[in-house]
N, C-alpha and C positions, 0 to 999 in steps of 0.2 A: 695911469693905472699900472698895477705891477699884479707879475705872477712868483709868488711863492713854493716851489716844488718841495716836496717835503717827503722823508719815507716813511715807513710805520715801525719806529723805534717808540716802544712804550712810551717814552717822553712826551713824545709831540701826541702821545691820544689820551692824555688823562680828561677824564669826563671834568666839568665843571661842576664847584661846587654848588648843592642843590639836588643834582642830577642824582636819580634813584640807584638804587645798589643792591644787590641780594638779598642784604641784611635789613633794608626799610623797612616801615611795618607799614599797614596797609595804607593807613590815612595818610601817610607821607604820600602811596601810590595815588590815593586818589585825588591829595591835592596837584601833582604832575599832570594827572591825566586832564583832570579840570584846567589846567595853564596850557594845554596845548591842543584842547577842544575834543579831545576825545571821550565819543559816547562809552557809560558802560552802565553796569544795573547799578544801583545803591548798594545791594544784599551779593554782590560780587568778593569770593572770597579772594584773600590775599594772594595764592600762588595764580590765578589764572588773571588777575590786576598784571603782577608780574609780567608776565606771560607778554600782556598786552605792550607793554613800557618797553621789554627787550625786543619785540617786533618794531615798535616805533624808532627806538636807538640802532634798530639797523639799516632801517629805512631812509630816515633822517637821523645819520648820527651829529652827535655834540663833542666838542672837543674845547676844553679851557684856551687851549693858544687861538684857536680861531676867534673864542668869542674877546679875547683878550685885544686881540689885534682888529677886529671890524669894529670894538668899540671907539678906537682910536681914529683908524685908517679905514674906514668901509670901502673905500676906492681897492684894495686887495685884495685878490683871487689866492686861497690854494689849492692846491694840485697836489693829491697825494697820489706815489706811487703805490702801482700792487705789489702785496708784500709776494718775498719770493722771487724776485724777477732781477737777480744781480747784474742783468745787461742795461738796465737803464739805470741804475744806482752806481756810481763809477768809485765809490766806497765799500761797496760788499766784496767776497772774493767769490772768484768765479769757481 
């Protein structure tokens, strides 16, 4: 097993693609919402669909490198640090 520590450099948190975006329109949201089991009305409009999808990406967020690498290697943990915290990142300036 191995651990991955990783910070929060835009790089390493691009969403995968698929993954909804501001700009989707609705039926993109509800096919999402349908792939990851969450209930919602039929007659649900688009911005509160939204809504739902940016609660769940922060709840359980998605990240392209993660799914990139558990495809390959599932036996990998990462470990992101909190952003902000240049005493554990020994690359940021204090």
């Amino acid at each position: 097993n191995s651990v991955i520590v990783i910070d929060n450099a835009s790089i390493h948190n691009k969403r995968p693609d698929g993954c909804p975006n501001s700009k989707s329109k609705k039926g993109e949201l509800q096919e999402w919402l349908i792939e990851k089991g969450i209930p919602f009305h039929p007659k649900t409009l688009r911005d509160p669909l939204w809504k739902m999808v940016q609660k769940e990406l922060k709840t359980n967020p998605e990240y392209a490198i993660d799914k990139l690498v558990k495809e390959r290697r599932p036996d990998i943990i990462f470990l992101r640090l909190p952003p902000y915290h240049c005493e554990l990142n020994a690359i940021e300036p204090v």
